[in-house]
C-alpha positions as CSV (number, residue, x, y, z in Angstrom):
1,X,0.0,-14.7,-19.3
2,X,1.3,-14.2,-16.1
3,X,1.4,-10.2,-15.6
4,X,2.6,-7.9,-12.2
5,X,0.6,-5.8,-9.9
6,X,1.4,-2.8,-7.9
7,X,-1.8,-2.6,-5.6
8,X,-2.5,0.2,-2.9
9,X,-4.9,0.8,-0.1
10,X,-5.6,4.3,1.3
11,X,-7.4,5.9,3.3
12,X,-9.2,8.7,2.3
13,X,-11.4,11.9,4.4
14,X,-14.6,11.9,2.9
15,X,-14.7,15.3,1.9
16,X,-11.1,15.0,-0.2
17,X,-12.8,12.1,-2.2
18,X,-13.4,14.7,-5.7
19,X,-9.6,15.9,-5.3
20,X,-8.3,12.3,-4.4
21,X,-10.3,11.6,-8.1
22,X,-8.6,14.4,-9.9
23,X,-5.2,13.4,-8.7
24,X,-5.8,9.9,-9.2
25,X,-7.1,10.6,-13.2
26,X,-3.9,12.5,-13.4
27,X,-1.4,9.8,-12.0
28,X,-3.1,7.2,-14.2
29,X,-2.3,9.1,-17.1
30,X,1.0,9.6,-16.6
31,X,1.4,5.6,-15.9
32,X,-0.3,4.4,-18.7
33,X,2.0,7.2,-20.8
34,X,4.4,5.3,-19.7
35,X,3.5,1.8,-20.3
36,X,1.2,0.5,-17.7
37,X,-1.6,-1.9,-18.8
38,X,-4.5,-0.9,-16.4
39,X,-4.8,1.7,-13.5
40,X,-8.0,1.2,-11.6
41,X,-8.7,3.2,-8.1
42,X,-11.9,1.8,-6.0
43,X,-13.5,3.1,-3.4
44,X,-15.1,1.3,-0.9
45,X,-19.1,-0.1,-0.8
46,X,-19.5,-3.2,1.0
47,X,-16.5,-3.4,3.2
48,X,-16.9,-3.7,7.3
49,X,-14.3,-4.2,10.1
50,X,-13.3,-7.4,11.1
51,X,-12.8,-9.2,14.5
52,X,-9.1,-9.3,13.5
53,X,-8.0,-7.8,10.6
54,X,-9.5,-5.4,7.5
55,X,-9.3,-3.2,5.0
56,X,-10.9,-0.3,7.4
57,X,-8.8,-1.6,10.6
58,X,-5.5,-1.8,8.3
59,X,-5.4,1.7,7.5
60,X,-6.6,2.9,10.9
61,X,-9.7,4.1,9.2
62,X,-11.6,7.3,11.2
63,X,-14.9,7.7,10.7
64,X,-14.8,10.6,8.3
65,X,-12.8,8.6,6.0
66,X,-13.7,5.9,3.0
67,X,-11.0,3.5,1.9
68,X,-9.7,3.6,-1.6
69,X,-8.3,0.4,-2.9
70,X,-6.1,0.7,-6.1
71,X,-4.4,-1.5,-8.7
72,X,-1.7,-1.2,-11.4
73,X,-1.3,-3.8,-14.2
74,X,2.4,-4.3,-15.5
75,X,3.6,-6.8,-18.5
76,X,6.2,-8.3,-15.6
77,X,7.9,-6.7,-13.1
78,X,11.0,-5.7,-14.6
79,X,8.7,-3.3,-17.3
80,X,6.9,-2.5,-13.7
81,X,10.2,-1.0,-12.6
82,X,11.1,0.4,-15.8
83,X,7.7,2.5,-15.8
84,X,7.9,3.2,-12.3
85,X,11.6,4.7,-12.8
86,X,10.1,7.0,-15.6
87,X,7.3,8.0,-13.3
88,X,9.3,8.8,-10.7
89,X,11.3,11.3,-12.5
90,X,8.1,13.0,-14.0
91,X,7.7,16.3,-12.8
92,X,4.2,16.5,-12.9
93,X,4.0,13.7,-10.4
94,X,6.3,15.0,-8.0
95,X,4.1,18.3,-7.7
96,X,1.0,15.8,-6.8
97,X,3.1,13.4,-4.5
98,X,3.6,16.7,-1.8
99,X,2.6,14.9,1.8
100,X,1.5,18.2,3.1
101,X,-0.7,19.0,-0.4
102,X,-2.2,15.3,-0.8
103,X,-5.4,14.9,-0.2
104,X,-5.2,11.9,2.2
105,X,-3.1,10.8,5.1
106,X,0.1,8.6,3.2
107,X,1.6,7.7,6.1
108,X,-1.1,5.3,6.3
109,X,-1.1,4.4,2.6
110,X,0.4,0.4,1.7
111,X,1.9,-0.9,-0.9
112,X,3.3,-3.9,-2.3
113,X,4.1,-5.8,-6.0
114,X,2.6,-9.2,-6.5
115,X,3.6,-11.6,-9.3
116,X,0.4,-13.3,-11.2
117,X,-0.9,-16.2,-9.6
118,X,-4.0,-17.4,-11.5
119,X,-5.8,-15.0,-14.4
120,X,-9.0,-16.5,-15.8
């Protein structure tokens, strides 16, 4: 069963880690309301800079900071875009998605949907 994945990478300050938590059990609640299959947020253990790319050198990651690497499981993309359009107009996300009241930097969040390639 091929399924769809939103999956994010962000950097987080150290000391925001708790809030970034609470926002994030907040935000998975909403998308599973909604129809979402999984929502998983990680945060990194065992992950070093490389000599050309990596999770810490892709995010600009400072020193104070750990990176969080997150994942949301769909049916298929179009129900993806059908809970994300419901999301979206959720108020009580829209109060949490405040650049200036978020507790990490999102301008250097990414992003990106990825159709199933092999699920064992």
């Amino acid at each position: 069963m091929a399924r769809y994945v939103d999956g994010f990478v962000v950097p987080v300050p150290t000391k925001n880690l708790d809030a970034y938590r609470r926002m994030s059990r907040k935000c998975g609640r909403i998308w599973m309301e909604y129809g979402a299959l999984e929502y998983v947020e990680c945060v990194a253990d065992d992950v070093k800079p490389g000599k050309l790319t990596s999770f810490p050198q892709a995010v600009k990651l400072k020193a104070d900071e750990v990176v969080v690497f997150s994942w949301i499981v769909y049916k298929s993309r179009r129900q993806r875009d059908s809970v994300n359009a419901k999301v979206m107009s959720d108020p009580r996300l829209a109060s949490m998605m405040d650049p200036k009241a978020a507790p990490f930097d999102a301008k250097r969040m990414f992003w990106g949907g990825f159709k199933g390639l092999v699920e064992m």
